[in-house]
N, C-alpha and C positions, 0 to 999 in steps of 0.2 A: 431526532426530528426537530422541526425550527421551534414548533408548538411549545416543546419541552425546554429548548435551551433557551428563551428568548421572552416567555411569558414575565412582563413587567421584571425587566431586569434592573431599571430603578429601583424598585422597592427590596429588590436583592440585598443591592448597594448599601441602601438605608441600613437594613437589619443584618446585615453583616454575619455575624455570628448567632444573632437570634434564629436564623433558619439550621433546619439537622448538618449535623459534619464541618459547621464555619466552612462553609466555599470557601470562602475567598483567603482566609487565613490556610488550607489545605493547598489550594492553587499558587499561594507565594511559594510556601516549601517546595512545592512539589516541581516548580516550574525553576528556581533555586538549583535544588539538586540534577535536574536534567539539563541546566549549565553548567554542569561540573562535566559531564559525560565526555570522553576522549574520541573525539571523532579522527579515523586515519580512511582516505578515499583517493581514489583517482583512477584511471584507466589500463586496461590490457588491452595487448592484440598482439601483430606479429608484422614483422616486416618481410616475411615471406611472402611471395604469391602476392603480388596487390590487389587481384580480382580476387583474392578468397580459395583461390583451388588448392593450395597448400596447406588451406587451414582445417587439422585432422582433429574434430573431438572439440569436445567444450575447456575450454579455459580454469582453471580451478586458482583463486586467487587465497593463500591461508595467511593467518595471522597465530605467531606462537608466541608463550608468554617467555621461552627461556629462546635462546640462539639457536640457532637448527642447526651450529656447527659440532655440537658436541657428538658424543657416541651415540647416545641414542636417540632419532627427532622423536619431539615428543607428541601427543595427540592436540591438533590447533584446538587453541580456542574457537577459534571460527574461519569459517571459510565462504566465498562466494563464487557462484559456478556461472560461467557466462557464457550462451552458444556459442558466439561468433566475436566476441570482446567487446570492449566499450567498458561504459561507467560502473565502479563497485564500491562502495564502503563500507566500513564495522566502526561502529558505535560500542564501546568500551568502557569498560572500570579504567582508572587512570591507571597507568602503569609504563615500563619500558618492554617492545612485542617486534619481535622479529617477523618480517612480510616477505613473504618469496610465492611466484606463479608458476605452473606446470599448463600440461594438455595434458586430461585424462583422456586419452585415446581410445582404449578400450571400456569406457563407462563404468568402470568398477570401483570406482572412488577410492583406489588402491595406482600409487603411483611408485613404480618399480626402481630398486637400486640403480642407480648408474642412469638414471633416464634423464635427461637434461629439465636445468629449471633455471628460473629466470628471480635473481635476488633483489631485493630494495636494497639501497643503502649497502648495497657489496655484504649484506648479509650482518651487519652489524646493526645493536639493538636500537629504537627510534625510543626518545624519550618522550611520551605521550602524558602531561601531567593533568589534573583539571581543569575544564572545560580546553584541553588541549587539541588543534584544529590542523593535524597534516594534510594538508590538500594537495592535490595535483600531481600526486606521482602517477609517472605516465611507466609502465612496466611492458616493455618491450620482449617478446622472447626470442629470443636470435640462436639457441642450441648451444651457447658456446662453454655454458655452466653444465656441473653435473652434481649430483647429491650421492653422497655413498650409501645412504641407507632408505630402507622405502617408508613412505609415508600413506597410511593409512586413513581416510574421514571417515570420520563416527556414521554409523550406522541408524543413529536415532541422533536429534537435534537436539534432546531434550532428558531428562529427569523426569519418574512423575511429580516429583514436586519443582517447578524451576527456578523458585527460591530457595532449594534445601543447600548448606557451606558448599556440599561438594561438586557445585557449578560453579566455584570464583576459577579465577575471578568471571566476573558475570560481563555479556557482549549481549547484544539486541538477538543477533540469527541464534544463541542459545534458550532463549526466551519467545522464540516466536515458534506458531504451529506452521507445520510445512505441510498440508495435505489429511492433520489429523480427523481422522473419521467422528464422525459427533449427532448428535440427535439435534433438532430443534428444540427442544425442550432442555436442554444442557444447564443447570444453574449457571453458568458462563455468561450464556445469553440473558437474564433476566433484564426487565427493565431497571432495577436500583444498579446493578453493574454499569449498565449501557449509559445511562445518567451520570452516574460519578467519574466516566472516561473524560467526562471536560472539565471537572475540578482535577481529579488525582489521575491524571493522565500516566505518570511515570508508574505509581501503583498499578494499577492497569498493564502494562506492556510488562512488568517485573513478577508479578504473579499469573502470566503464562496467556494472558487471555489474544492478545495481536496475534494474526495470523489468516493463512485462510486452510479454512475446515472444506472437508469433504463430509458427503450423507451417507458414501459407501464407498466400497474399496472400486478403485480407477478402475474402467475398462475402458481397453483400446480401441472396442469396436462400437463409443459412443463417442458424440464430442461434447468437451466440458464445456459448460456456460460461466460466465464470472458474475455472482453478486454483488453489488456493494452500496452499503446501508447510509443511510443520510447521518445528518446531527444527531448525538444522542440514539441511536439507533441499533440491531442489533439483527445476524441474520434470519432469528425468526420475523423480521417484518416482512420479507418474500414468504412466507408459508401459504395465504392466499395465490399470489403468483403463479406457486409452482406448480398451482394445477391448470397453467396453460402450458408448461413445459412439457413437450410429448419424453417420457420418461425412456423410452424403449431407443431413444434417435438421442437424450441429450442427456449429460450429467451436471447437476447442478456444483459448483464450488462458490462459496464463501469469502471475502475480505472483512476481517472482524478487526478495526482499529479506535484510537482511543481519539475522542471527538475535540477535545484541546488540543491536541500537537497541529503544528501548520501542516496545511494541505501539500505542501511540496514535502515534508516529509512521509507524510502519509503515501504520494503514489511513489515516490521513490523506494519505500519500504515494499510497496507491494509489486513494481517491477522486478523487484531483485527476488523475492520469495516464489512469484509469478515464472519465473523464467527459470528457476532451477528445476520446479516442478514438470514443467514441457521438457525440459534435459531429459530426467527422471523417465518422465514416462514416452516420451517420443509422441506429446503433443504437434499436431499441425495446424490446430486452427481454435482460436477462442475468442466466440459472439461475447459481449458484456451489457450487464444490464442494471442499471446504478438509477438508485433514488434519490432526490433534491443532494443536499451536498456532496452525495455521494459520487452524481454526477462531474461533479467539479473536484474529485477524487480521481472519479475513471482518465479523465481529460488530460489530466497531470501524467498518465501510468502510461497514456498513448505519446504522449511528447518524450519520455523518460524510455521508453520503449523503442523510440527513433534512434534516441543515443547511446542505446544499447548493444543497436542491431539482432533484437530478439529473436526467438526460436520461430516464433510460429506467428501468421499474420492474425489482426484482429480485425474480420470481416467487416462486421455492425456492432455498434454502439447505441444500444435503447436506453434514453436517458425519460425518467417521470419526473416531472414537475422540480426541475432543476435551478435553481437562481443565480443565472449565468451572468447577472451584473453585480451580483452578492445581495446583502440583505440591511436595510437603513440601522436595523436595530444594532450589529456588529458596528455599526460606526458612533455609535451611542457608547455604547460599552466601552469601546476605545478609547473614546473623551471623557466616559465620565468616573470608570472607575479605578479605585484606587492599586488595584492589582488585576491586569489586562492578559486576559488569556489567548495563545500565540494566534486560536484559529480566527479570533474575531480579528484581527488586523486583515486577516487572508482574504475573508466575508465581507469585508467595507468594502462599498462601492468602488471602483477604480484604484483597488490596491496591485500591486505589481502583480501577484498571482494571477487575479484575475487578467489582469493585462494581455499575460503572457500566455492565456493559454490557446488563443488561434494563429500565434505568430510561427509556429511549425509547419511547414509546407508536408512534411514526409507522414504527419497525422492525418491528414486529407485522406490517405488511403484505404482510411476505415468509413465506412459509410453510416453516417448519424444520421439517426431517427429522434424528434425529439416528441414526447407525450405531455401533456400539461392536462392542470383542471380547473375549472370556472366556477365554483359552486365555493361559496367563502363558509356558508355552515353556521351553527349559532357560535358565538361569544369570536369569530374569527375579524382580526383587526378589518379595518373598514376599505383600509388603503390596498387591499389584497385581491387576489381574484380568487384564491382558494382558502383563502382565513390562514394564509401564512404565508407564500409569495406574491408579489406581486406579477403583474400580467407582461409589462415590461421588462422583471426580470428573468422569467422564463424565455419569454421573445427576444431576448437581446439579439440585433441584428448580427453581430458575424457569427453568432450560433445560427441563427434563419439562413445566413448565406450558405454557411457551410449542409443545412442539416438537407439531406434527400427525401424529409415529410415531414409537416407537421399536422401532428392530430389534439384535437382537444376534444377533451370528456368531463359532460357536467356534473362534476364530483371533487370532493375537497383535497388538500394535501395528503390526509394519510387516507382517503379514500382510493386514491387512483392506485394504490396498491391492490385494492383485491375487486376493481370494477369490472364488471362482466362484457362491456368494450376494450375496454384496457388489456383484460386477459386475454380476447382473442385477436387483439392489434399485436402484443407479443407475440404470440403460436402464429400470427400470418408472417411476423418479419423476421423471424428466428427460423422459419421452414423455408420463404422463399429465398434466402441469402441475399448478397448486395448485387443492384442492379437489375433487380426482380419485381 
């Protein structure tokens, strides 16, 4: 939340390493080493069927660390599942990683001898070094490939430890939770965790915590809702909330990500984790419901989700007290310290992020609600309406153009999480659907 990451962050500045962990000496390293990280990305689909009626089963995009020519393929490092195709990357240890695409047709994440697949690079190894940047392979499947031997995806994403050796080399989707069942209470979530994701962000996402969690195991005969937690935040700050979620009609899910990395990484990470899970379980529909940054998280996952062409439509969008034109103090930060952490470039006013995020015509299709609060609270800055955003940056007008209500509630930034208005403005617009 802005409260936590943003309280007098001159005096940060000033004392440097006098404060617990050296921020800012933690934040070079750490921001250092996740420029070294090998990023290889770009798109699938098929040039069958141009209306999509040929297109059978979701897409399976793998990355292997040895050649897939040999005798036996071996288990990817990672893989990315896409309905309908569109955008995928893996974030990587540097190394040399053979890329080839299938259709799991039959959903068993088990893709048969002899069944056609579609190579990168004629199947020959891509040399990915530090902070190594393959972009834009466009992977086409046209049936004309065939693989001799079957390839199997791991059945668990993860290790219980997802730093223990025998995950090298190490990829982001091996480190992330796909749907892992969790309490609110999890030491996961604690508030010192949730804090330290904007200095040691790459620690964070390496010792397992990114992801989005479930409270219980999926049922089909409810529909899931999407969380997602502001600055410095963590999914127990919906625990209040939940008790407007009629439990019996909806299941809560989680986006637990590390508060330093840019926003466009963030919804991109959680489009792609977001979208295999709806594969998984034959999701058709997911209401979201995002607090202050969080909101400007979700926004990114609905444009990222156009270019996806995702599994399942995302009816409403309930954003709380969201800073839709970012926030003065990130434009502070940016000028004035000596080591500049990626989200505050995202949070200054008029950074490209924010720019870009009403310029998609095909995000329209989700109906935004937007919530805010008026009540600035004691020691809450002056220039604020809720003692953390301002009232123009919540209202920012192509948020107002776009959104289908706005309501405001006289209560502070981290109040309108558990207000007794707020709760039942949720359970009214999460029951009556868009256009209701």
């Amino acid at each position: 939340m802005f409260e936590m990451a943003w309280v007098r962050v001159w005096t940060v500045l000033a004392l440097a390493c006098g404060l617990a962990g050296c921020s800012l000496l933690d934040a070079r390293e750490q921001l250092a080493r996740i420029g070294g990280t090998c990023v290889i990305s770009g798109t699938v689909g098929s040039d069958e069927g141009g209306d999509g009626a040929e297109r059978i089963g979701p897409y399976v995009v793998a990355v292997f660390r040895e050649p897939v020519a040999g005798v036996v393929v071996p288990e990817p490092v990672d893989h990315v599942v896409s309905a309908r195709g569109g955008n995928w990357f893996f974030a990587l240890e540097p190394g040399r990683y053979s890329v080839l695409a299938f259709r799991d047709e039959d959903g068993d994440r088990v893709h048969p001898a002899g069944a056609p697949v579609e190579y990168v690079a004629g199947g020959d190894s891509l040399d990915c070094g530090p902070g190594g940047r393959l972009t834009g392979i466009d992977v086409r499947l046209d049936g004309n490939d065939r693989l001799a031997h079957v390839i199997r995806l791991p059945e668990t994403r993860r290790s219980a430890d997802p730093a223990s050796p025998d995950m090298a080399p190490l990829s982001l989707g091996r480190v992330t939770a796909f749907g892992e069942i969790i309490h609110l209470g999890d030491p996961r979530f604690a508030p010192e965790v949730a804090r330290g994701s904007q200095w040691r962000p790459l620690d964070f996402v390496l010792e397992g915590y990114a992801g989005v969690y479930f409270l219980e195991p999926y049922d089909p005969a409810r529909t899931p809702v999407l969380f997602v937690h502001g600055m410095n935040g963590s999914p127990r700050d919906f625990a209040g909330l939940l008790e407007a979620v009629d439990r019996e009609r909806y299941q809560p899910w989680f986006y637990y990500y590390a508060s330093g990395l840019p926003l466009q990484s963030a919804a991109a990470h959680l489009a792609q984790v977001v979208e295999e899970l709806e594969v998984r379980h034959g999701v058709d529909s997911l209401p979201v419901v995002a607090h202050s940054m969080g909101g400007l998280v979700a926004r990114g996952f609905l444009n990222e989700r156009a270019r996806r062409e995702a599994a399942a439509p995302v009816p409403v969008m309930i954003t709380l007290s969201t800073p839709w034109a970012g926030h003065e103090r990130a434009r502070r930060g940016v000028e004035r310290s000596p080591v500049v952490i990626p989200v505050w470039r995202d949070m200054a006013p008029g950074s490209d992020y924010l720019e870009g995020l009403f310029t998609d015509p095909a995000a329209e299709a989700t109906e935004l609600h937007l919530l805010f609060g008026y009540q600035r609270g004691e020691g809450g800055a002056r220039s604020t309406a809720d003692g953390v955003v301002t009232l123009a940056s919540m209202l920012h007008p192509p948020a107002q153009r776009e959104a289908a209500s706005v309501f405001g509630v006289a209560t502070t930034h981290v109040g309108i999480l558990s207000h007794p208005l707020v709760l039942e403005r949720v359970d009214d617009l999460l029951s009556a659907g868009p256009g209701e």
